[in-house]
C-alpha positions as CSV (number, residue, x, y, z in Angstrom):
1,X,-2.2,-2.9,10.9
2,X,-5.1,-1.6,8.3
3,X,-8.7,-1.3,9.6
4,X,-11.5,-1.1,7.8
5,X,-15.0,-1.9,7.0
6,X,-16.2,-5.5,5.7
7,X,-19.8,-5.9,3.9
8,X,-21.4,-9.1,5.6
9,X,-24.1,-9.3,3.3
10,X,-21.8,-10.5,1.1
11,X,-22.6,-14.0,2.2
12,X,-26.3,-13.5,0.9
13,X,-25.0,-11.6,-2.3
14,X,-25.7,-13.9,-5.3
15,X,-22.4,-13.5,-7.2
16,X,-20.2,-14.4,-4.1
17,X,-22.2,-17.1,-2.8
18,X,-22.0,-18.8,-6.7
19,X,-18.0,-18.1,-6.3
20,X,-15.9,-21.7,-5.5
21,X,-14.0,-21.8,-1.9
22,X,-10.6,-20.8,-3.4
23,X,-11.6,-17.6,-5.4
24,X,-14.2,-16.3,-2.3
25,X,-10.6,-16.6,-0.6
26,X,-9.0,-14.8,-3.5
27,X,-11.7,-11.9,-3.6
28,X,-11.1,-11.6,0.0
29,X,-7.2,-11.4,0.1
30,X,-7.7,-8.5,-2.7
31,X,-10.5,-6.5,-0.4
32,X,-7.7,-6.8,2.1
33,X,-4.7,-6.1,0.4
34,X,-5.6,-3.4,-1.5
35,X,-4.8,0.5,-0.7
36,X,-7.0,2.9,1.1
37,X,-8.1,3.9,-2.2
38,X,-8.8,0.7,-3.1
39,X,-6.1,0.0,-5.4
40,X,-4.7,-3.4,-5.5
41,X,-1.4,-3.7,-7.2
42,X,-1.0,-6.9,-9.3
43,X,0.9,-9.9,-7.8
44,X,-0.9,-13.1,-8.9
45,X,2.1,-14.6,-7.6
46,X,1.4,-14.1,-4.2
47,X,-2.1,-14.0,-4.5
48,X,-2.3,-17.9,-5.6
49,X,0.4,-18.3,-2.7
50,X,-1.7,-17.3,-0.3
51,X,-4.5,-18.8,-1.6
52,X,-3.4,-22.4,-2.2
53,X,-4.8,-21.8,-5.5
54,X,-3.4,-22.7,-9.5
55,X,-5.8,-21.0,-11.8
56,X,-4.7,-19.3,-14.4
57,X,-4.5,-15.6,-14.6
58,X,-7.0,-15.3,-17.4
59,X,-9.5,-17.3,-15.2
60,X,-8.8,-15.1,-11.9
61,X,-9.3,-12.2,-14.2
62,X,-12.4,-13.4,-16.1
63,X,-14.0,-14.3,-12.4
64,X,-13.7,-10.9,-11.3
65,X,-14.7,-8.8,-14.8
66,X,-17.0,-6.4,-14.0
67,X,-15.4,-5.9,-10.6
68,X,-12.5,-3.9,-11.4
69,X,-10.8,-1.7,-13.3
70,X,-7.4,-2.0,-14.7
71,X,-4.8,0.2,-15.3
72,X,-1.2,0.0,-15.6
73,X,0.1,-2.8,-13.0
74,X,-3.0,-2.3,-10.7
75,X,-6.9,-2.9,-10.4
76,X,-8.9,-0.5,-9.0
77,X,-12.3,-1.7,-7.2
78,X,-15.0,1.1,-7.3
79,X,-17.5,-0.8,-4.9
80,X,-14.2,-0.9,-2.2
81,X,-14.6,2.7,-2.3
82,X,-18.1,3.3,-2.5
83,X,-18.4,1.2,1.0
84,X,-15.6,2.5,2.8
85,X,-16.6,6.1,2.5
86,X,-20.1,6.0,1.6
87,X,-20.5,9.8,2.1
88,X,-17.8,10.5,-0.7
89,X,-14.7,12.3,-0.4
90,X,-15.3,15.6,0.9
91,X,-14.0,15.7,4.2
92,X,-11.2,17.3,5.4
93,X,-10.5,14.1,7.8
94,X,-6.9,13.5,7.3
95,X,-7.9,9.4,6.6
96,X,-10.3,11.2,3.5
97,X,-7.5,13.4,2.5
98,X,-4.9,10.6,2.1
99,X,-7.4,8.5,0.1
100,X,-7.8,11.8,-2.4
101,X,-3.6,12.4,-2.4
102,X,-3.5,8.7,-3.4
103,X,-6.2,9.1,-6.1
104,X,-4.4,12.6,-7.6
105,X,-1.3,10.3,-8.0
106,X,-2.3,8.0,-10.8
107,X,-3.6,9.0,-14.2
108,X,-6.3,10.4,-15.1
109,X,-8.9,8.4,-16.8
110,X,-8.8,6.8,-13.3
111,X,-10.5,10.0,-12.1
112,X,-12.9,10.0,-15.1
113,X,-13.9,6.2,-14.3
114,X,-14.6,7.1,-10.6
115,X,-16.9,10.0,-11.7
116,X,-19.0,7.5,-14.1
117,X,-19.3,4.9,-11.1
118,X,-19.2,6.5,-8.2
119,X,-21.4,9.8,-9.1
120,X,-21.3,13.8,-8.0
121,X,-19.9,12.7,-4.7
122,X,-16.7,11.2,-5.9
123,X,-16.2,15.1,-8.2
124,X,-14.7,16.5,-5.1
125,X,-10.9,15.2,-6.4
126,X,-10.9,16.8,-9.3
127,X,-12.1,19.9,-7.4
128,X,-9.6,19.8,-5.1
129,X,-7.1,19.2,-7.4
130,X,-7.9,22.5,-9.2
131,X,-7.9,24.4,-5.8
132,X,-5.0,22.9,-5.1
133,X,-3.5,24.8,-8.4
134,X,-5.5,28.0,-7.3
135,X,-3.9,28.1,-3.7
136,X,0.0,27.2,-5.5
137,X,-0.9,30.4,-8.0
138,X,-2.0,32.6,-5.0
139,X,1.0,31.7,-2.7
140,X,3.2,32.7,-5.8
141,X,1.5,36.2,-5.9
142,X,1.8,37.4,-2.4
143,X,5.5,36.4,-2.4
144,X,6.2,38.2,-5.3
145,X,4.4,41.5,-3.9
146,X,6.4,44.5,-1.9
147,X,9.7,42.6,-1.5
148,X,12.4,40.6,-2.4
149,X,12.2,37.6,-0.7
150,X,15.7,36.3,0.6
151,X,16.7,32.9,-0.2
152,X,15.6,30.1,2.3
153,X,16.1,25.9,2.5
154,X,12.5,24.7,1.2
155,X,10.1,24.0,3.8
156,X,9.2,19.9,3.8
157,X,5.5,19.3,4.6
158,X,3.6,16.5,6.5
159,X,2.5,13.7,3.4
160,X,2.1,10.1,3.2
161,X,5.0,8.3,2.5
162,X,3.8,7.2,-1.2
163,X,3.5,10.8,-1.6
164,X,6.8,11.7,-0.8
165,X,8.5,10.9,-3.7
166,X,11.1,8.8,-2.0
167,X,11.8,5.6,-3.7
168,X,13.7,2.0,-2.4
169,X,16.7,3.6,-4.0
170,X,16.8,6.5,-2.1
171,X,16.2,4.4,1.2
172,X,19.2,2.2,-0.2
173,X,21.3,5.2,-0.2
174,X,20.4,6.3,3.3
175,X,20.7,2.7,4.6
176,X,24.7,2.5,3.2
177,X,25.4,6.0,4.4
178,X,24.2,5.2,7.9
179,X,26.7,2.4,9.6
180,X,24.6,1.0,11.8
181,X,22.1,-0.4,9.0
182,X,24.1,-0.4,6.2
183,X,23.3,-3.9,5.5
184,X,19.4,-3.1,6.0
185,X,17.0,-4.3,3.1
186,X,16.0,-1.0,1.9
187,X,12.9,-2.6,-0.1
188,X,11.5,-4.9,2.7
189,X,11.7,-1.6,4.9
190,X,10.3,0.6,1.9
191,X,7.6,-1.9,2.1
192,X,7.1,-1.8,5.4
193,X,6.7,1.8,5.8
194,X,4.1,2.2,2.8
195,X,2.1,-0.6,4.4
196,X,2.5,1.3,7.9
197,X,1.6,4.9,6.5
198,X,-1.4,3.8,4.3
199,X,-2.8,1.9,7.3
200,X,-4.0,4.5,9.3
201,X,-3.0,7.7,6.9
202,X,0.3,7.9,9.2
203,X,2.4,10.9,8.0
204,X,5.8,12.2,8.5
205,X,7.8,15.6,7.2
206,X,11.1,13.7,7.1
207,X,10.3,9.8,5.9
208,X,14.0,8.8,5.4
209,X,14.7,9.2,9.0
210,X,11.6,7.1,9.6
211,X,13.2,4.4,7.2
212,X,16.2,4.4,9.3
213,X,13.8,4.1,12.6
214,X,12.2,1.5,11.4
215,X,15.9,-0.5,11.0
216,X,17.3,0.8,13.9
217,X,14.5,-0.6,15.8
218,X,14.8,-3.7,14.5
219,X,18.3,-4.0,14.9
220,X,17.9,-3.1,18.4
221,X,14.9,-6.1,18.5
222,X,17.7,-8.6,17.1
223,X,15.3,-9.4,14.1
224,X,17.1,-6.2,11.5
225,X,16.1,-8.2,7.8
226,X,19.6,-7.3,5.9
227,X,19.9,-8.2,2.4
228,X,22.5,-11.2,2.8
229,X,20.5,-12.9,5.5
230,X,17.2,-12.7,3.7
231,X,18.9,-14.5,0.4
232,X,20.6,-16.7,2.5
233,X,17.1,-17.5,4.3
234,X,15.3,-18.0,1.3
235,X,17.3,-20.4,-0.4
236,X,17.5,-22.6,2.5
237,X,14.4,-23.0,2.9
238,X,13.7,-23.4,-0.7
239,X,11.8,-19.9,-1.6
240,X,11.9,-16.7,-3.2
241,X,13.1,-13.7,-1.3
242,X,9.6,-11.6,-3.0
243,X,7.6,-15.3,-1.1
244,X,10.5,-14.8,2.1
245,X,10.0,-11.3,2.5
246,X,5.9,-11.2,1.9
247,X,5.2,-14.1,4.3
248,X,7.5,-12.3,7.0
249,X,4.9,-9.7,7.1
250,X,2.3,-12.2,7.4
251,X,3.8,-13.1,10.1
252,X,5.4,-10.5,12.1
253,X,2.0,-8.7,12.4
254,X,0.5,-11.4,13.8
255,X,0.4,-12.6,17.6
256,X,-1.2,-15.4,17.2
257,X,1.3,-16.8,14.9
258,X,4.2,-15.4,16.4
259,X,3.4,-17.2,19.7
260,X,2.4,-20.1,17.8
261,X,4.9,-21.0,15.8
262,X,8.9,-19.5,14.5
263,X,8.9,-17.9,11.4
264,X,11.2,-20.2,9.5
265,X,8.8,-23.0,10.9
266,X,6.4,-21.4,8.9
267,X,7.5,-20.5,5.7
268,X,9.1,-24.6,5.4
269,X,5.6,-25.9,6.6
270,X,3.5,-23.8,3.8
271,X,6.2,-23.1,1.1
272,X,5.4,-26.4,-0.5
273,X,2.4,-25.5,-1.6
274,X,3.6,-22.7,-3.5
């Protein structure tokens, strides 16, 4: 489960204090919901699920302008970043290092707009993005020098799993060659595992065997979320798989409400407001 750091002076800060109940809530969920990098990708959808709200997207968006960025299918928050690392991004911590792999992944202009907000600190990614194009040309050199090197099976290296390239179709393809979980619902697991690795920066050489883990531990649990019995769920209880899925996360990460009350329990007793 994701840890981090929450500003209580919020509650004296002008703008959130004039905010209504339901979008102090909404602001809240995206603060939590968002990446280590403090990217939220857009799901209004389950963001008014969760917040029992029905305002439009145009109003959610025009009470948050001026506190995010948007690009492509995500909003980047600047001030998320700015508080969670206050001293910038230039340690070698491996927490630091997966916030600046994350940031290298998107385009660009998203690099430029952290420069103009976040100031010199924040230059360090596009520093290290250049080294990392130094130490590539370097390695490239010394194996081309004195010998010809012998072929060999590419060396995989530690990453976090949204850096590994691996995509719900490749875990869907793993899951039906493995006959244990060939049933498995590669994207709830996909899910899963991005949540899990961007929590705590958790990295693995070989994330397809941790996809399979992750099933087999489940199935071992009695609680493996197949593909039939999700669909099959959702539509008796009257919801969307995306709504099925999400609030089994909710739930299955959470004691209280695990002791409290059964999952399909739940999802029937809050669906309605959906």
């Amino acid at each position: 489960m994701s840890r981090r750091f929450t500003d209580t002076n919020k509650w004296d800060d002008p703008w959130f204090c004039d905010l209504d109940a339901k979008s102090k809530l909404m602001w809240q969920y995206i603060l939590d919901k968002c990446s280590i990098a403090g990217v939220w990708k857009i799901n209004f959808k389950l963001l008014k699920f969760f917040c029992d709200s029905d305002k439009p997207e145009s109003e959610i968006r025009e009470t948050f302008t001026g506190r995010f960025f948007e690009f492509d299918d995500k909003w980047f928050i600047p001030k998320f970043l700015k508080y969670q690392y206050p001293r910038g991004l230039n340690s070698e911590k491996p927490a630091i290092i997966g916030v600046r792999n994350e940031l290298l992944d998107y385009d660009k202009k998203l690099l430029e707009i952290i420069r103009q907000s976040l100031g010199n600190d924040y230059l360090i990614i596009k520093d290290k993005d250049k080294d990392k194009d130094k130490d590539k040309e370097k390695e490239k050199r010394e194996e081309g020098v004195g010998e010809e090197k012998k072929d060999s099976p590419p060396t995989k290296k530690k990453c976090l799993f949204r850096n590994s390239g691996i995509g719900v179709e490749n875990i869907s393809e793993a899951f039906e060659k493995t006959e244990d979980v060939n049933n498995a619902d590669a994207e709830f697991y996909y899910n899963s595992i991005l949540d899990w690795s961007d929590s705590d920066s958790n990295m693995k050489t070989d994330w397809i065997a941790t996809a399979r883990n992750f099933a087999r531990k489940d199935l071992g649990e009695g609680k493996l979320r197949t593909i039939d019995a999700n669909i099959k769920k959702a539509k008796e209880i009257g919801v969307t798989v995306e709504v099925f899925t999400a609030m089994y996360k909710q739930w299955s990460t959470s004691p209280e409400l695990r002791t409290k009350i059964k999952f399909e329990d739940y999802v029937r007793e809050f669906h309605g407001k959906y």
